[in-house]
Jmol script that loads the backbone (N, CA, C; Angstrom):
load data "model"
ATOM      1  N   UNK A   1     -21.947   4.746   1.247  1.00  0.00           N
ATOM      2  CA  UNK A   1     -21.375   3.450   1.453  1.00  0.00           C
ATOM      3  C   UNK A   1     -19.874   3.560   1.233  1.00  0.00           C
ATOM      4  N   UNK A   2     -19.479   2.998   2.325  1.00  0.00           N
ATOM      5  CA  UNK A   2     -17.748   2.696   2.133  1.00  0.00           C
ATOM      6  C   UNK A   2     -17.274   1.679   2.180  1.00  0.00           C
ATOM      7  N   UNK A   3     -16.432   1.072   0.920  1.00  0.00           N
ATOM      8  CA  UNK A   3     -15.914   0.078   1.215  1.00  0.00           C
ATOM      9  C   UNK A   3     -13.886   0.000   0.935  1.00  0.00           C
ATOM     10  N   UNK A   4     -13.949  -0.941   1.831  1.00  0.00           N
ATOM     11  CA  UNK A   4     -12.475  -1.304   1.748  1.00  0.00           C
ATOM     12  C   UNK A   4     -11.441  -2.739   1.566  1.00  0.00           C
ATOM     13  N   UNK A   5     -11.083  -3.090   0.945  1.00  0.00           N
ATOM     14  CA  UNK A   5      -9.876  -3.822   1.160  1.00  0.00           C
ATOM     15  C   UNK A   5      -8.967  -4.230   1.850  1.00  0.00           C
ATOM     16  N   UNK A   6      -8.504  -5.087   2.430  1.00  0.00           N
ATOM     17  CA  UNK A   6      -7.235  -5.008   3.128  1.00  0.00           C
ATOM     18  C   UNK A   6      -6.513  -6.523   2.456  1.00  0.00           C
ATOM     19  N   UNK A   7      -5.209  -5.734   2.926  1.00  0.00           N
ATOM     20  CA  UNK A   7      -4.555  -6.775   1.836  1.00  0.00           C
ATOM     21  C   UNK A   7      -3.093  -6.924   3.174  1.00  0.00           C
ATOM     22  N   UNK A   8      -3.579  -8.195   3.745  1.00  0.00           N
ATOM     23  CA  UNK A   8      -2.609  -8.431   4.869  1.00  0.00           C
ATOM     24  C   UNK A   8      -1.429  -9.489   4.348  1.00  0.00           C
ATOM     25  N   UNK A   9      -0.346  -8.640   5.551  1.00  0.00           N
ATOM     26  CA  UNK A   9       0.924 -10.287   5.212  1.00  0.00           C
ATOM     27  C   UNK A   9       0.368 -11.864   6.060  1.00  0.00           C
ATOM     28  N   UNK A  10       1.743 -11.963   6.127  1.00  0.00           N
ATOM     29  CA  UNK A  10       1.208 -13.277   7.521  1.00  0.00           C
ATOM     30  C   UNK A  10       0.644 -12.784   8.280  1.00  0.00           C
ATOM     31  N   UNK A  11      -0.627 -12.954   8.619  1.00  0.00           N
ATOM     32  CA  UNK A  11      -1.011 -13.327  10.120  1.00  0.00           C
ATOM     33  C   UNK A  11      -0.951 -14.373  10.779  1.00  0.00           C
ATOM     34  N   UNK A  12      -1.042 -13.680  11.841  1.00  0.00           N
ATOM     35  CA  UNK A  12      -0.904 -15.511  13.314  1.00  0.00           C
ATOM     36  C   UNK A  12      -2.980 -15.650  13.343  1.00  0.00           C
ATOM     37  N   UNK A  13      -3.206 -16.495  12.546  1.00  0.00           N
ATOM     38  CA  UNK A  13      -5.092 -17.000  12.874  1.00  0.00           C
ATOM     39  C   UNK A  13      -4.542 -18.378  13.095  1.00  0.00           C
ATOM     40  N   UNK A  14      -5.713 -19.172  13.453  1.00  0.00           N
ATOM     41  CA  UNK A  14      -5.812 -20.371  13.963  1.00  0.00           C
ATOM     42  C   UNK A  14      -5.664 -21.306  12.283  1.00  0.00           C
ATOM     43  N   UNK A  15      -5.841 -20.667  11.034  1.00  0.00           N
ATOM     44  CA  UNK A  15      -5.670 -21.511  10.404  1.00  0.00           C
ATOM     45  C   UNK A  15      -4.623 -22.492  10.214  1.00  0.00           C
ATOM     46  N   UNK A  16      -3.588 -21.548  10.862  1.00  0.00           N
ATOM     47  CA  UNK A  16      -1.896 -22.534  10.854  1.00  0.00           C
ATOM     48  C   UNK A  16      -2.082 -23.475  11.470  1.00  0.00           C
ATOM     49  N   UNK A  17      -2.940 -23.704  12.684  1.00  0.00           N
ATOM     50  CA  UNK A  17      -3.229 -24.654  13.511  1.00  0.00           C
ATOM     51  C   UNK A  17      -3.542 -25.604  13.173  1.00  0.00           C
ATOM     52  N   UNK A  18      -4.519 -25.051  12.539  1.00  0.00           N
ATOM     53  CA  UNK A  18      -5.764 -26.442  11.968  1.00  0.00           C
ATOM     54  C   UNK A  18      -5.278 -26.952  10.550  1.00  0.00           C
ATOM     55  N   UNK A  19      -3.936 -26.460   9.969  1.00  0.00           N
ATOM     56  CA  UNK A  19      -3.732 -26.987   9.003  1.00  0.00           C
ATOM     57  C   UNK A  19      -2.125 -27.392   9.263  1.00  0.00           C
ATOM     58  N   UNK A  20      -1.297 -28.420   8.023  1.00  0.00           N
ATOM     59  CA  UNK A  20      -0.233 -28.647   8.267  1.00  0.00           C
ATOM     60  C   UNK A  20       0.690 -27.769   7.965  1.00  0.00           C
ATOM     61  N   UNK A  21       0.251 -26.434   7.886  1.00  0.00           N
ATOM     62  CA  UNK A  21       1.628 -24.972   7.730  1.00  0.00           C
ATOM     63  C   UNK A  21       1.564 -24.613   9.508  1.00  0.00           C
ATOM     64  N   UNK A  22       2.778 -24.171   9.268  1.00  0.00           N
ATOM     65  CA  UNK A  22       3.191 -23.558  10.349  1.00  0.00           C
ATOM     66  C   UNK A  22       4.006 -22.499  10.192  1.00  0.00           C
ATOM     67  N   UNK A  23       3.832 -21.791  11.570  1.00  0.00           N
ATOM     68  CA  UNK A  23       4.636 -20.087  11.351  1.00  0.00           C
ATOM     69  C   UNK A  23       6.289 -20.416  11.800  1.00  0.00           C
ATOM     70  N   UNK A  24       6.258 -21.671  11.957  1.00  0.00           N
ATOM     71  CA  UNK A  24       7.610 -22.060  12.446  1.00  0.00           C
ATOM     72  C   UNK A  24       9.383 -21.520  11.668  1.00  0.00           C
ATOM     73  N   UNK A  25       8.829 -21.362  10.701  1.00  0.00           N
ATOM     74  CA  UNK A  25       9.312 -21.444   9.377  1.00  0.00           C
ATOM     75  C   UNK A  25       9.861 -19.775   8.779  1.00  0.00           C
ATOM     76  N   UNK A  26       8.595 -19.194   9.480  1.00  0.00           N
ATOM     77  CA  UNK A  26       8.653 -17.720   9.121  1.00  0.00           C
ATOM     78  C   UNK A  26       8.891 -16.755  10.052  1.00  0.00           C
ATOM     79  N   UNK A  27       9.797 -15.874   9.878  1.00  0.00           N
ATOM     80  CA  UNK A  27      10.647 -15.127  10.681  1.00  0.00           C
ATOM     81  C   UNK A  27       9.452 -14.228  11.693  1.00  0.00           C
ATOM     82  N   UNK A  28       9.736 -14.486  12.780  1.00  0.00           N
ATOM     83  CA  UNK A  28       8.717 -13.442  13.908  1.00  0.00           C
ATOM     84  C   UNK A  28       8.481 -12.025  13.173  1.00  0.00           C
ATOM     85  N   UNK A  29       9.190 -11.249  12.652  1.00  0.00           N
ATOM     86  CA  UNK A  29       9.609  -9.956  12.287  1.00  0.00           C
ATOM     87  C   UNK A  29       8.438  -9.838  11.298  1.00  0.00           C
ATOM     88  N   UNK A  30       8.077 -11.075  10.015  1.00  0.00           N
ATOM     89  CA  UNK A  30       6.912 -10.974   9.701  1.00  0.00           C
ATOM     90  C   UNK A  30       5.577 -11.607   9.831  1.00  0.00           C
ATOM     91  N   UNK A  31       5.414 -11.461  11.258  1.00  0.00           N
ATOM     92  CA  UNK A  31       4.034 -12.202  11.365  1.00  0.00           C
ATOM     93  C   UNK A  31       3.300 -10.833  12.209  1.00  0.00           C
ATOM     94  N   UNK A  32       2.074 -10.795  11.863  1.00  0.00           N
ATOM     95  CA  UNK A  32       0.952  -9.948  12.555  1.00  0.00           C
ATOM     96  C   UNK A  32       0.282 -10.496  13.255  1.00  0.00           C
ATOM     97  N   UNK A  33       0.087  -9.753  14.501  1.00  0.00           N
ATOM     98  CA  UNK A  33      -0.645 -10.581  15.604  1.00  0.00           C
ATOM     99  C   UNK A  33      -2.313  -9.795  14.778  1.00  0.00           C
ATOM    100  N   UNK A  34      -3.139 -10.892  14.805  1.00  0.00           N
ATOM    101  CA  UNK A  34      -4.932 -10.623  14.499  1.00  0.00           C
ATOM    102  C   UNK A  34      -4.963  -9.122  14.958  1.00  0.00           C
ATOM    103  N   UNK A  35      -4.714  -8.586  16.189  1.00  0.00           N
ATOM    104  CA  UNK A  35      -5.614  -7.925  16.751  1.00  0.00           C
ATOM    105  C   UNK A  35      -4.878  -6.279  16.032  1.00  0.00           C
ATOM    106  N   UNK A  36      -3.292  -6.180  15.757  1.00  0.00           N
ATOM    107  CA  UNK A  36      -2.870  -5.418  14.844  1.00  0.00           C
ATOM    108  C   UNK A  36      -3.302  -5.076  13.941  1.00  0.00           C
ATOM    109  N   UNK A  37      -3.653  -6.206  13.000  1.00  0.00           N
ATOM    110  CA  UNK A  37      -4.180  -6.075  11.644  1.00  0.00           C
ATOM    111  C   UNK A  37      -5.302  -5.612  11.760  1.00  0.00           C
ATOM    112  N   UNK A  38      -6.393  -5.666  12.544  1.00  0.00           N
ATOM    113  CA  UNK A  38      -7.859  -5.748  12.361  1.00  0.00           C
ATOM    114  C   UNK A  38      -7.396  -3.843  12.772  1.00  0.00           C
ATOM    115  N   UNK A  39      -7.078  -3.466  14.118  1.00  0.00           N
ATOM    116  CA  UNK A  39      -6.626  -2.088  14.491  1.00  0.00           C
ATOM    117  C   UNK A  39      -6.228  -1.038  13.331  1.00  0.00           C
ATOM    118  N   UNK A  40      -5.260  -1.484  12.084  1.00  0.00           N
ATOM    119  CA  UNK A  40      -4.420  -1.252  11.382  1.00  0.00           C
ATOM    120  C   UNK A  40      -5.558  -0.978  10.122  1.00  0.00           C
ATOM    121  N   UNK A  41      -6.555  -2.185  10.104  1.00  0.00           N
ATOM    122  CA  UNK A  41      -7.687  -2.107   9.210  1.00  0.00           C
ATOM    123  C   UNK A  41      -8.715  -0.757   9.540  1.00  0.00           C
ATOM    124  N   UNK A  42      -9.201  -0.984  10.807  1.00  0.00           N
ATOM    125  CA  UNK A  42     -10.006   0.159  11.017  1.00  0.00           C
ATOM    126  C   UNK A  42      -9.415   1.967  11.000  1.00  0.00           C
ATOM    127  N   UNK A  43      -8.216   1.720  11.048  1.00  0.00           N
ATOM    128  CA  UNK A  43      -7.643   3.276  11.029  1.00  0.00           C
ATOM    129  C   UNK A  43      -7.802   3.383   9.858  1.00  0.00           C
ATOM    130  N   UNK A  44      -7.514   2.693   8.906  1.00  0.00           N
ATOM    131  CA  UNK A  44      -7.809   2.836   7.344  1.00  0.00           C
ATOM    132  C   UNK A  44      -8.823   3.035   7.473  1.00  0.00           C
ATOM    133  N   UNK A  45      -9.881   2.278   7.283  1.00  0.00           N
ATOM    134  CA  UNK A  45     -10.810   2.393   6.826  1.00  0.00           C
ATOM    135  C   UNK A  45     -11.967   3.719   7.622  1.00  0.00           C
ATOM    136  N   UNK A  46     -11.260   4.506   8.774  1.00  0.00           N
ATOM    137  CA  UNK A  46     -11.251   5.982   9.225  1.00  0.00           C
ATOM    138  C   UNK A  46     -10.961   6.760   8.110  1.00  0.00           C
ATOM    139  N   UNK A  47      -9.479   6.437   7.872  1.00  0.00           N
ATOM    140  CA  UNK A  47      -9.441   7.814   6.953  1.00  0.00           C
ATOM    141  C   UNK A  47      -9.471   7.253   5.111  1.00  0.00           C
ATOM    142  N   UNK A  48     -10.592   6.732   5.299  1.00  0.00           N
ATOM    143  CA  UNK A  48     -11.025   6.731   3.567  1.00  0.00           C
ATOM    144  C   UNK A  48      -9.948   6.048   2.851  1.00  0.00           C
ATOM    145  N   UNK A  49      -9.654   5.038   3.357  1.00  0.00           N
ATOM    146  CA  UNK A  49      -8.888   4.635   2.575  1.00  0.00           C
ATOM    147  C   UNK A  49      -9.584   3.233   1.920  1.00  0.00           C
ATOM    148  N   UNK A  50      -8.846   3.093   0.191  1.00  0.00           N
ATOM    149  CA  UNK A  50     -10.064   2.125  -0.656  1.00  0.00           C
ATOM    150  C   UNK A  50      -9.072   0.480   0.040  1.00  0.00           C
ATOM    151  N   UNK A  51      -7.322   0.507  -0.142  1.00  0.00           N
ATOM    152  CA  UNK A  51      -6.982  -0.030  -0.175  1.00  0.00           C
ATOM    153  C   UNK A  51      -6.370  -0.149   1.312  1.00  0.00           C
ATOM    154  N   UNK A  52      -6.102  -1.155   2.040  1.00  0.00           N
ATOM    155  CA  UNK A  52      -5.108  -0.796   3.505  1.00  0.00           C
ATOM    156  C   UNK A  52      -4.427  -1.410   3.564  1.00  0.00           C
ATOM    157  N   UNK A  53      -2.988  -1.404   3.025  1.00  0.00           N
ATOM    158  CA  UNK A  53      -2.384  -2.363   3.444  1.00  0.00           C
ATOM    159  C   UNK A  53      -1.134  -2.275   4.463  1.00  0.00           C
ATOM    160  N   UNK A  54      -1.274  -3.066   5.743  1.00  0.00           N
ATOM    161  CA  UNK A  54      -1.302  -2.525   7.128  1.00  0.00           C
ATOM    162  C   UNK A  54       0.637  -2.581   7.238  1.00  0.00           C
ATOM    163  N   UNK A  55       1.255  -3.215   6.264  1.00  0.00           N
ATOM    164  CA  UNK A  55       2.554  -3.858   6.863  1.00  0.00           C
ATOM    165  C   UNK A  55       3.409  -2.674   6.561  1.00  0.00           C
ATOM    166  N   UNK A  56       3.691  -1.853   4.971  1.00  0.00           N
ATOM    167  CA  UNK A  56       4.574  -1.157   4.607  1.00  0.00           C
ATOM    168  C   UNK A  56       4.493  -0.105   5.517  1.00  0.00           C
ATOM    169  N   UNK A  57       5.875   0.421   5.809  1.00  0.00           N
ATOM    170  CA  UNK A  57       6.282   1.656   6.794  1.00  0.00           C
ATOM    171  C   UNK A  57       5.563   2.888   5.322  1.00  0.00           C
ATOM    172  N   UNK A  58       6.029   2.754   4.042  1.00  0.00           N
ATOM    173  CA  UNK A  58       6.135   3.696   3.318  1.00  0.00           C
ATOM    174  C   UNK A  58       4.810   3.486   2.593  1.00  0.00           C
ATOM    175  N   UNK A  59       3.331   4.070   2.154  1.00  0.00           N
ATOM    176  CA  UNK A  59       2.540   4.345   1.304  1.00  0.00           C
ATOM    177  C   UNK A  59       2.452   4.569   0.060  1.00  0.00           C
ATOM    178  N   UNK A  60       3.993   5.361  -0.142  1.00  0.00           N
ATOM    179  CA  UNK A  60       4.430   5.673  -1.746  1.00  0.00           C
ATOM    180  C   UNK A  60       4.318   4.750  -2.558  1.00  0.00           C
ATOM    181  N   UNK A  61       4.748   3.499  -2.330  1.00  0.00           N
ATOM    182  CA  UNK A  61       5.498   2.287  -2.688  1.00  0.00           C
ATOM    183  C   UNK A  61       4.108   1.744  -3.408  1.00  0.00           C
ATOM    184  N   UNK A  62       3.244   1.881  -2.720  1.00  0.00           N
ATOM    185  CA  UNK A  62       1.480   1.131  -3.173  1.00  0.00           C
ATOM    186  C   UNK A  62       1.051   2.460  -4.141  1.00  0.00           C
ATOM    187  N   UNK A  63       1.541   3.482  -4.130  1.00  0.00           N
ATOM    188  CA  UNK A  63       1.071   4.782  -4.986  1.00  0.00           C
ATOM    189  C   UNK A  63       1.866   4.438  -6.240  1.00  0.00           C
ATOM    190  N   UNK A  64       3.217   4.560  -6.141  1.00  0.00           N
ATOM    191  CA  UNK A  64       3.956   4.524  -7.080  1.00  0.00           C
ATOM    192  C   UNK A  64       3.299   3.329  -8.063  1.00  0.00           C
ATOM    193  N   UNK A  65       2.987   1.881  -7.708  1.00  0.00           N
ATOM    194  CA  UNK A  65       2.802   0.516  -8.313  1.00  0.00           C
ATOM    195  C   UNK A  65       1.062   1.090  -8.929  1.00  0.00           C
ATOM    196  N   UNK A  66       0.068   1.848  -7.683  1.00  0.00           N
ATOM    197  CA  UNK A  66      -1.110   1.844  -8.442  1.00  0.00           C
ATOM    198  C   UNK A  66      -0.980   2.934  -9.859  1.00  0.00           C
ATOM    199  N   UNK A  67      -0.232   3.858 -10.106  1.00  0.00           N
ATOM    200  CA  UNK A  67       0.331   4.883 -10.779  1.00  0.00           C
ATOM    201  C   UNK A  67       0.898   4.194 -12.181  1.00  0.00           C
ATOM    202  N   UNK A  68       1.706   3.442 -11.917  1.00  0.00           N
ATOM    203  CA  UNK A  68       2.230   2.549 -13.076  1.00  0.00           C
ATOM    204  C   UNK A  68       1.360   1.501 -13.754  1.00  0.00           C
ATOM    205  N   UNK A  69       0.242   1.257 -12.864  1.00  0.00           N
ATOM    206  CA  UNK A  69      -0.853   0.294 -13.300  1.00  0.00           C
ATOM    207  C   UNK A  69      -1.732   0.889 -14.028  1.00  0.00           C
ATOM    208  N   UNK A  70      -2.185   2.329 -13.587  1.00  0.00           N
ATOM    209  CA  UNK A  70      -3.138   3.285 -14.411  1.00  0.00           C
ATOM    210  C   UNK A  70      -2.192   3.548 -15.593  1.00  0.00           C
ATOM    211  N   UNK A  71      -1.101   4.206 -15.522  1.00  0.00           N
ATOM    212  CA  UNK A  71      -0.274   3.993 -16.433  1.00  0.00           C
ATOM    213  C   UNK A  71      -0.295   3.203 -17.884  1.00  0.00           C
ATOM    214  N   UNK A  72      -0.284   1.681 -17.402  1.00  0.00           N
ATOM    215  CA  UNK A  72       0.214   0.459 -18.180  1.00  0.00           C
ATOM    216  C   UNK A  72      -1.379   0.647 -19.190  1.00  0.00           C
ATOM    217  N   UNK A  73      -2.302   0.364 -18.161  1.00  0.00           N
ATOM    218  CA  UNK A  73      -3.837   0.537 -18.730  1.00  0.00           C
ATOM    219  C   UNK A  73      -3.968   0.401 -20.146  1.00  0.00           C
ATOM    220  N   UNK A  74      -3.932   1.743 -20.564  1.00  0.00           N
ATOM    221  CA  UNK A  74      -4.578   1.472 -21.922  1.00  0.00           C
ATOM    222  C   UNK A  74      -3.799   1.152 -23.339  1.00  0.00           C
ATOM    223  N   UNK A  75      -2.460   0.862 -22.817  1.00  0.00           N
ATOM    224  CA  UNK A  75      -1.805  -0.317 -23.896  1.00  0.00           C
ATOM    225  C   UNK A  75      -1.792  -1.406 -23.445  1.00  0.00           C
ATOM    226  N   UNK A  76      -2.904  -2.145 -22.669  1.00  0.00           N
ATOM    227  CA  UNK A  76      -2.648  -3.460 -22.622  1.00  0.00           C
ATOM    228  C   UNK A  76      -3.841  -4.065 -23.384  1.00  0.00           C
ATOM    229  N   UNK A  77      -4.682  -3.245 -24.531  1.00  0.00           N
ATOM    230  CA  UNK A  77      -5.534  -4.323 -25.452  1.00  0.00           C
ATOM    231  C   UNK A  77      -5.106  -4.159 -27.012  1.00  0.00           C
ATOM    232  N   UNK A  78      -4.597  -4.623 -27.241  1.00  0.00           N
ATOM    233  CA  UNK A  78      -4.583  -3.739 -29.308  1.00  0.00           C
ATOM    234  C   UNK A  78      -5.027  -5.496 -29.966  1.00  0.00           C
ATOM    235  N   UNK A  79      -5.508  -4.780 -31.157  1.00  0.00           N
ATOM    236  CA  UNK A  79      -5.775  -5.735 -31.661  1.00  0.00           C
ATOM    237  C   UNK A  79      -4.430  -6.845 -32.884  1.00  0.00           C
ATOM    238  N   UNK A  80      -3.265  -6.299 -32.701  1.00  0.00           N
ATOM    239  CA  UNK A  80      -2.265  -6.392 -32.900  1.00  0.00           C
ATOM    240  C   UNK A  80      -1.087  -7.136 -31.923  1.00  0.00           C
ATOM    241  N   UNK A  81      -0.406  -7.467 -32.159  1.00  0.00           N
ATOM    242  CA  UNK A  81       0.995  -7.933 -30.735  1.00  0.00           C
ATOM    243  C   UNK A  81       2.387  -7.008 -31.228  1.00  0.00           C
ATOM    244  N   UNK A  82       2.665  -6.846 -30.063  1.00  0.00           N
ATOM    245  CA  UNK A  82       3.874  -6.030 -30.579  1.00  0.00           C
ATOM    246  C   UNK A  82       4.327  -6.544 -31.155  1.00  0.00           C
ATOM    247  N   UNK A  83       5.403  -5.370 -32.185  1.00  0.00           N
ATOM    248  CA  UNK A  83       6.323  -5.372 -33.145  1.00  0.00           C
ATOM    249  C   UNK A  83       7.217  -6.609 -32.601  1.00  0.00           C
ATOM    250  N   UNK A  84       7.908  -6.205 -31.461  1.00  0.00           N
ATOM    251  CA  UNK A  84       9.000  -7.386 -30.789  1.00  0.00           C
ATOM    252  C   UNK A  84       8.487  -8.940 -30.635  1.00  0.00           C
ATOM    253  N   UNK A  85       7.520  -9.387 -30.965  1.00  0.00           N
ATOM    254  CA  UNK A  85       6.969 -10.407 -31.329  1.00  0.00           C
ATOM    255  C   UNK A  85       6.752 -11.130 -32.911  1.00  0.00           C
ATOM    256  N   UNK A  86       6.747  -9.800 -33.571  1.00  0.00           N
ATOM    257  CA  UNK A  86       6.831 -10.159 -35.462  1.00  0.00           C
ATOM    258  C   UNK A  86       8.087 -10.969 -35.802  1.00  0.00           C
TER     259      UNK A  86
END
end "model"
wireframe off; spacefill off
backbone 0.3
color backbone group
């Protein structure tokens, strides 16, 4: 079993339609046409990927942030508060 994520910017769906937002507002440069994203989804989810997120030119950028998150991990429970809080 494989599963995946995708974690899209703007897209152009009909929800803008049917609701009172509009893409009017937001620069062409970031909007995804549906049929990109879904394309953009399945190549990911080809090459094994957990997370896809279709917009960044650079991959590092989502490595570097998941890296610092594994990172952060296991000082974020003590039963204490930091010193800088005493």
């Amino acid at each position: 079993m494989q599963v995946q994520v995708v974690l899209p910017g703007v897209t152009r769906t009909e929800i803008f339609e049917r609701s009172s937002s509009s893409l009017a507002q937001v620069p062409p440069s970031m909007v995804m046409e549906v049929e990109d994203l879904v394309d953009a989804a399945l190549r990911g989810f080809d090459q094994g990927e957990l997370v896809t997120i279709p917009s960044p030119q650079d991959s590092s950028e989502w490595q570097a942030l998941t890296q610092a998150r594994l990172q952060l991990a296991p000082d974020l429970s003590h039963n204490q508060p930091a010193a800088r809080y005493s």
